[in-house]
N, CA, C and O atoms as CSV, one atom per row, in Angstrom:
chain,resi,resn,atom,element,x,y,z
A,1,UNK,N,N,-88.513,-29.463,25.127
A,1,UNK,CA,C,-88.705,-30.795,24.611
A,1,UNK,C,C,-88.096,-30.915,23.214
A,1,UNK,O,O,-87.465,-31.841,22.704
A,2,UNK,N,N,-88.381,-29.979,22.839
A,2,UNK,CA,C,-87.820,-29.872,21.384
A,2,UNK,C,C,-87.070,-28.662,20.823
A,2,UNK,O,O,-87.683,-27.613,20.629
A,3,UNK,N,N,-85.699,-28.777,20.544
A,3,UNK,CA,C,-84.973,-27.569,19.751
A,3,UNK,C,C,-83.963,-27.375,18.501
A,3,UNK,O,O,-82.766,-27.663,18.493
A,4,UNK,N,N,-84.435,-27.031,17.850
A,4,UNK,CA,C,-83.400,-26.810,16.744
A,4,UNK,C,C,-82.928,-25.405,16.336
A,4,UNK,O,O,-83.552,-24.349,16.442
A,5,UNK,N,N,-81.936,-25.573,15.943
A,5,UNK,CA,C,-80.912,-24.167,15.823
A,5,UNK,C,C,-80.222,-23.975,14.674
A,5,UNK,O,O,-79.183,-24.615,14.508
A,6,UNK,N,N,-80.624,-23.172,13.802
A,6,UNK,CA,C,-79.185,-22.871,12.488
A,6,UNK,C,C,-79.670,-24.316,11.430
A,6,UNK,O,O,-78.848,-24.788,10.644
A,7,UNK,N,N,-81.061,-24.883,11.552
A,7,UNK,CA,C,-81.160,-25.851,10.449
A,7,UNK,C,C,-80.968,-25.631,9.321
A,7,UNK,O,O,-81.262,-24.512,8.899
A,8,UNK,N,N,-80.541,-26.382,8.644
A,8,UNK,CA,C,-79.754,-26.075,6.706
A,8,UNK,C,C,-80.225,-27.605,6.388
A,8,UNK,O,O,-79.977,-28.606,7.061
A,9,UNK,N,N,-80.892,-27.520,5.305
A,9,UNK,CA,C,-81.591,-28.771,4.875
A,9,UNK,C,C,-81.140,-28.590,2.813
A,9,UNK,O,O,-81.114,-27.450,2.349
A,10,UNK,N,N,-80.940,-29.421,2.176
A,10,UNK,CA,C,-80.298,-29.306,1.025
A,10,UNK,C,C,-80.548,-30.639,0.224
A,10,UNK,O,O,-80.007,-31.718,0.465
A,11,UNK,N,N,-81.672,-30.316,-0.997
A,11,UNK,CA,C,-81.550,-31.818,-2.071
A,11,UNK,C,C,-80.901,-31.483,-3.222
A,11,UNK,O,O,-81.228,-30.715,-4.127
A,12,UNK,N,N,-80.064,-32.073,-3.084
A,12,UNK,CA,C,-79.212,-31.825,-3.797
A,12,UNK,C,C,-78.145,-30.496,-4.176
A,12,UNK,O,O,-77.249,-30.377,-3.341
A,13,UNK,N,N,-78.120,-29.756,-5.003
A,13,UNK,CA,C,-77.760,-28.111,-4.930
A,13,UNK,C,C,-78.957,-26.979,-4.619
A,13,UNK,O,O,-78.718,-25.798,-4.872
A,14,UNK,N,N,-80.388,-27.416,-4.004
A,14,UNK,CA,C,-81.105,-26.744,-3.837
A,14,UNK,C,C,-80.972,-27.004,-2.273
A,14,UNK,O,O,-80.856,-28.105,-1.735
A,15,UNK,N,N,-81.016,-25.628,-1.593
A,15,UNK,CA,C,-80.964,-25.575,-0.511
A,15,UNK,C,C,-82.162,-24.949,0.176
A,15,UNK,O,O,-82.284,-23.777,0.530
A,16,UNK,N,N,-83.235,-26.193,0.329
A,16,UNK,CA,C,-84.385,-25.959,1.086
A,16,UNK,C,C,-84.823,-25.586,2.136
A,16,UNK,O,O,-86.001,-25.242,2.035
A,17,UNK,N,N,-84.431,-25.497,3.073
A,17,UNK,CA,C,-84.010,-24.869,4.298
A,17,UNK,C,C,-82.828,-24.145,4.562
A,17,UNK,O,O,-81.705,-24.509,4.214
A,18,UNK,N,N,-83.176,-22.816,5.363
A,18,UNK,CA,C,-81.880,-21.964,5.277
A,18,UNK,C,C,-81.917,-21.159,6.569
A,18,UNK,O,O,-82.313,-20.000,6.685
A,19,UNK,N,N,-81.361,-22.096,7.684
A,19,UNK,CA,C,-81.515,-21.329,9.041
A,19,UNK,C,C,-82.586,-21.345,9.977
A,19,UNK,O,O,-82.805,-20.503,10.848
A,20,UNK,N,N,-83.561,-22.892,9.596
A,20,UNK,CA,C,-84.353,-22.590,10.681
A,20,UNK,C,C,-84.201,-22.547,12.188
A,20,UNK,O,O,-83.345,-23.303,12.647
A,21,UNK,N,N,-84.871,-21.805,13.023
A,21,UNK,CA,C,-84.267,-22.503,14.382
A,21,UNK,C,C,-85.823,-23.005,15.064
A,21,UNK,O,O,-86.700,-22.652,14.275
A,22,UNK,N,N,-86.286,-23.560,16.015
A,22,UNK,CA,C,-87.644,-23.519,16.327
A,22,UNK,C,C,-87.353,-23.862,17.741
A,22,UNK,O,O,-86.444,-24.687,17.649
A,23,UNK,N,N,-87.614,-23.690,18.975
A,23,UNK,CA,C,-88.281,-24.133,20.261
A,23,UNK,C,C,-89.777,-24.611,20.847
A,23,UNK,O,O,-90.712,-23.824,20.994
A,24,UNK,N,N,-89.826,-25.800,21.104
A,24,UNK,CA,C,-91.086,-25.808,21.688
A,24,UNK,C,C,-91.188,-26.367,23.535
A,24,UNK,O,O,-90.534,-27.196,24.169
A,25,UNK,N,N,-91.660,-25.987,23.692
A,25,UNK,CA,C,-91.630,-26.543,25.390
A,25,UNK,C,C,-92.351,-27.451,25.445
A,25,UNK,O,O,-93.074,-27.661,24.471
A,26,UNK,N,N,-92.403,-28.118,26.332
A,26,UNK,CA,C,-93.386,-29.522,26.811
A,26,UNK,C,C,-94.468,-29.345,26.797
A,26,UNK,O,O,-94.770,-28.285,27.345
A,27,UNK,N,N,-95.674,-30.171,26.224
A,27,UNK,CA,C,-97.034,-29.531,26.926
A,27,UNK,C,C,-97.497,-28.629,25.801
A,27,UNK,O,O,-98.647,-28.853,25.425
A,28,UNK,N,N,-96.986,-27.869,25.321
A,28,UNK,CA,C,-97.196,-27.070,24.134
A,28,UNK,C,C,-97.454,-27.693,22.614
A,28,UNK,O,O,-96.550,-27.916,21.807
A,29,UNK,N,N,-98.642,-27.892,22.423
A,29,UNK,CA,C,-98.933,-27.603,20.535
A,29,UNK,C,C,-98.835,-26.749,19.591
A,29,UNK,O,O,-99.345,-25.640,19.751
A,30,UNK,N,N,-98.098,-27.099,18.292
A,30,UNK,CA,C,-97.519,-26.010,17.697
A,30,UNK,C,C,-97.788,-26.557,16.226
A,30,UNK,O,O,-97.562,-27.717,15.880
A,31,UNK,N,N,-98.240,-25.675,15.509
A,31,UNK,CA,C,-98.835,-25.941,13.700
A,31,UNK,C,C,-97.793,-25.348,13.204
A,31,UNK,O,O,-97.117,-24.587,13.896
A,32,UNK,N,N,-97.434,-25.679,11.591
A,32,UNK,CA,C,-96.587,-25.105,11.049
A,32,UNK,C,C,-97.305,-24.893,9.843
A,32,UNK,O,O,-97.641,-25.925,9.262
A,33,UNK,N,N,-97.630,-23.793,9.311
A,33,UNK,CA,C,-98.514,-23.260,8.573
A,33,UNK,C,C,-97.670,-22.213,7.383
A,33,UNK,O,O,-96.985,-21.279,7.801
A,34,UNK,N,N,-97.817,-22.505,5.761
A,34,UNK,CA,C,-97.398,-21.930,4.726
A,34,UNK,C,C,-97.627,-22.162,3.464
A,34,UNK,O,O,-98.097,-23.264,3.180
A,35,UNK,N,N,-97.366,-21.229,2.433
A,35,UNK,CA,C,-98.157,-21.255,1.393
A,35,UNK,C,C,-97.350,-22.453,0.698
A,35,UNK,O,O,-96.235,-22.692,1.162
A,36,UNK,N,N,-98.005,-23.548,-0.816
A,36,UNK,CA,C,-96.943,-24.133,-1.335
A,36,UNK,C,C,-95.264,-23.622,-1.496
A,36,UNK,O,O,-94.870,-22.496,-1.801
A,37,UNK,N,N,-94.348,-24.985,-1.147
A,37,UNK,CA,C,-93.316,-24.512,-1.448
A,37,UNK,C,C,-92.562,-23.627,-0.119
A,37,UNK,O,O,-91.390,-23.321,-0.334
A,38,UNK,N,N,-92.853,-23.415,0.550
A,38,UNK,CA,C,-92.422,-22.518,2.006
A,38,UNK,C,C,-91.822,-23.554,2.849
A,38,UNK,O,O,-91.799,-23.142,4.009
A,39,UNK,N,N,-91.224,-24.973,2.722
A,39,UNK,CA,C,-90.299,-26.125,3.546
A,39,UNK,C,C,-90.778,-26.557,4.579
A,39,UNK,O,O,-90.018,-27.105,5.378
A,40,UNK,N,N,-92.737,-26.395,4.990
A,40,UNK,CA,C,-93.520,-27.362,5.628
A,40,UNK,C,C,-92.759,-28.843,5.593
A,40,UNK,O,O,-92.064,-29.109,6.574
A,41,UNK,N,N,-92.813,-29.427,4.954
A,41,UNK,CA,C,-92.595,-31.106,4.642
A,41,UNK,C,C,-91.092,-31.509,5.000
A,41,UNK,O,O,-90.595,-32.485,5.562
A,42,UNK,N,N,-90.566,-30.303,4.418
A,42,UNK,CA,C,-89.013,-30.171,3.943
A,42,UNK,C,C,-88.453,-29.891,5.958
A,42,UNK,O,O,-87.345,-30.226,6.376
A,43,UNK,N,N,-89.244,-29.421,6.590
A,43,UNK,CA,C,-89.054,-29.033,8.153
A,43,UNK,C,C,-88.979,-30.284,8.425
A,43,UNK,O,O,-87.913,-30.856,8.656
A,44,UNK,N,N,-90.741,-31.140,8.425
A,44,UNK,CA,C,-90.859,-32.262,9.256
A,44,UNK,C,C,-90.434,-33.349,8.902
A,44,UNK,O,O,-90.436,-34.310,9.671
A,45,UNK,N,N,-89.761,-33.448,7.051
A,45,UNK,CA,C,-88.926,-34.743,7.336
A,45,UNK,C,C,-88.134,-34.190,7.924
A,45,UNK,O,O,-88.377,-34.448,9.103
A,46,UNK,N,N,-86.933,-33.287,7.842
A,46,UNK,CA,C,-85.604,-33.450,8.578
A,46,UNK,C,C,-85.617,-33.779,9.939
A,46,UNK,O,O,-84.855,-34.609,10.436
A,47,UNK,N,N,-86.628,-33.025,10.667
A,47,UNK,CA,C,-87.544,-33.518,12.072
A,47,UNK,C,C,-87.147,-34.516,12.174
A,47,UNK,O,O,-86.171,-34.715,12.896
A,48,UNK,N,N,-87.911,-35.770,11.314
A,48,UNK,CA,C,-88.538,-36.988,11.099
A,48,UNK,C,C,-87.247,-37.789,11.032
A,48,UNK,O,O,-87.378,-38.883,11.580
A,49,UNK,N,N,-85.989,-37.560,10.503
A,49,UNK,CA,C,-85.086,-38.081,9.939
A,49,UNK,C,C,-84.649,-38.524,8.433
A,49,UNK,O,O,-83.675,-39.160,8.030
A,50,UNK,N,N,-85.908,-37.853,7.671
A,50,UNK,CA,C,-86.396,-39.208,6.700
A,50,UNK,C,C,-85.418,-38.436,5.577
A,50,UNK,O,O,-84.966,-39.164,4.693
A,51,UNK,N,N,-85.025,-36.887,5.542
A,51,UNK,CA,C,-83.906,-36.254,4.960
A,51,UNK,C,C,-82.594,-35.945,6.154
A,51,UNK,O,O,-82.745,-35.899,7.375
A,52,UNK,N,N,-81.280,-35.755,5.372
A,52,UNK,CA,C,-80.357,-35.341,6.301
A,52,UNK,C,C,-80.235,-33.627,6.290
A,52,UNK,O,O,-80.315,-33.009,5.228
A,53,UNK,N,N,-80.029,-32.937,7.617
A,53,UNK,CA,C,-79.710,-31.783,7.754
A,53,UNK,C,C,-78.584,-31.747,6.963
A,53,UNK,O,O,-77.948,-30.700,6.842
């Protein structure tokens, strides 16, 4: 249902994401869990659209 591969996420010259990849299958619930600062937010906007990969 859902896949991403080789994500690179970047504000400006900081490059906040560096290679995520994630799979989830249908039917499946999945948490994304980390300490401040670990690209929680920085994941689910790009997800979201609300930043560009």
């Amino acid at each position: 249902m859902l896949k991403l591969s080789d994500l690179h996420t970047y504000y400006g010259s900081v490059h906040a994401l560096k290679g995520i990849s994630l799979h989830v299958e249908r039917g499946k619930i999945v948490t994304l869990v980390g300490s401040n600062g670990a690209g929680k937010s920085s994941t689910l906007n790009t997800i979201a659209g609300l930043v560009r990969p």
